[in-house]
N, C-alpha and C positions, 0 to 999 in steps of 0.2 A: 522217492524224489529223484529228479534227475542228473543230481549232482554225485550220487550217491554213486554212480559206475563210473569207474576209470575214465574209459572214454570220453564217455560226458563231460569229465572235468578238463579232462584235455579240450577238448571240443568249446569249452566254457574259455578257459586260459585261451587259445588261441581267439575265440572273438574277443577277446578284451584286449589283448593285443594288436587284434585288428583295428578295435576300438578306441587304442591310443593312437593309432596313427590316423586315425580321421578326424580324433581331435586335436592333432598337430596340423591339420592339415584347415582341420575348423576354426581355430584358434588364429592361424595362421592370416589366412582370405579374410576371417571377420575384421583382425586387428588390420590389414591392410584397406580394406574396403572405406574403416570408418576412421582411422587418422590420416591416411594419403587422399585417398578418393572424397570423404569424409559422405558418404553417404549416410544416409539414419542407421542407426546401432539395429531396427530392428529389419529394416531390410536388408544390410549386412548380415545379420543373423538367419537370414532364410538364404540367401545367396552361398553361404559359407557353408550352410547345412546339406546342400546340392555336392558342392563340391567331395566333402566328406561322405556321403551316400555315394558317388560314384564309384569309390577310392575304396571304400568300405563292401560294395558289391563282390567288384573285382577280386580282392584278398580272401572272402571268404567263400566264395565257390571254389577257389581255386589251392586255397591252403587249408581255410577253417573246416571246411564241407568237400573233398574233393571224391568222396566219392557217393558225390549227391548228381547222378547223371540220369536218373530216370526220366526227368524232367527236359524238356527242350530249355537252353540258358534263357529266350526269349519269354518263357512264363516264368521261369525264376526271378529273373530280373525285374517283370512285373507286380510279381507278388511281393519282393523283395521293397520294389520301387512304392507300393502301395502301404507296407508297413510303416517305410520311412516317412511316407507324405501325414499318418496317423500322429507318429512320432512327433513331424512337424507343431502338429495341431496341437498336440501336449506341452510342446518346445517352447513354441510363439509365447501363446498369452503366460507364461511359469516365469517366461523371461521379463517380456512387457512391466508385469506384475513385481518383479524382483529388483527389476534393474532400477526404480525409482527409490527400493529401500535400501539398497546395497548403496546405492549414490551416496543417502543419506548418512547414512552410518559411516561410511567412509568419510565423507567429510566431517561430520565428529568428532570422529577418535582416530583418525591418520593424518600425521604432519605432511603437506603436499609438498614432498621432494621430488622424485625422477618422476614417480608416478600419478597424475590426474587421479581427484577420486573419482571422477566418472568413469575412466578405464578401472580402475579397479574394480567400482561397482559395476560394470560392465562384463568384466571378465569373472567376475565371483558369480554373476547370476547367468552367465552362460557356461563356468562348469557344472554348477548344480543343475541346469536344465539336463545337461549333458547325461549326468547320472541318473536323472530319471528316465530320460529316454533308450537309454542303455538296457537296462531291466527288461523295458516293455519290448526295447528290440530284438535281446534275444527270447527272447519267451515266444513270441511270437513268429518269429522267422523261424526258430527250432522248431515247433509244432504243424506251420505251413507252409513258407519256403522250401524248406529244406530237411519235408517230415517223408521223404522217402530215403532219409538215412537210418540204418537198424542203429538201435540202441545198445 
């Protein structure tokens, strides 16, 4: 298993750290998008996913993977950019699909104080999208991204 070498785990820990800061960064742009801008939550959610994947490129070529150079950054970036849009595709509809029940349930069982249940139910079903798409991205960026780094 991949996790099983040192490296690996470090290699693991740092994308999820990278990870955190693209969903600060996710988090951040969506929550702006759709209470200032008030754009729809799910086009937010793709807008905010961009930002995050650029954020998220950056950091781990350059910390997570830095001696992933065999590659020109231009097909990294590609291939990197092509996981994401997959990720996308997983992201979207998990949300779509989440965000109408997390509403629900939010309104149910939460007193609306500071927080809207629609934000909540908003933000509850795009960390969960979040961590699913986490998994698929690194498994897949580690294998082809960034599978000319030795093990």
């Amino acid at each position: 298993m991949i996790l099983a070498n040192a490296k690996e785990r470090a290699r693991f820990f740092r994308f999820a750290i990278v990870g955190t800061i693209g969903a600060v960064i996710d988090f951040g742009v969506f929550n702006l998008l759709t209470v200032v801008v008030r754009i729809p939550a799910v086009f937010s959610s793709m807008f905010s996913f961009v930002a995050a994947v650029i954020s998220n490129f950056l950091w781990n070529r350059y910390w997570t993977y830095p001696d992933s150079r065999a590659k020109p950054m231009s097909q990294q970036l590609v291939q990197f950019f092509i996981v994401s849009v997959i990720g996308l595709g997983i992201r979207t509809p998990l949300f779509a699909w989440l965000e109408k029940i997390l509403i629900d349930i939010s309104a149910n069982l939460l007193p609306n104080f500071f927080l809207s249940p629609t934000m909540i139910g908003h933000n509850l079903a795009l960390a969960i999208a979040i961590l699913v798409v986490l998994i698929w991205n690194f498994i897949a960026n580690r294998y082809w991204t960034y599978n000319d780094v030795k093990v």
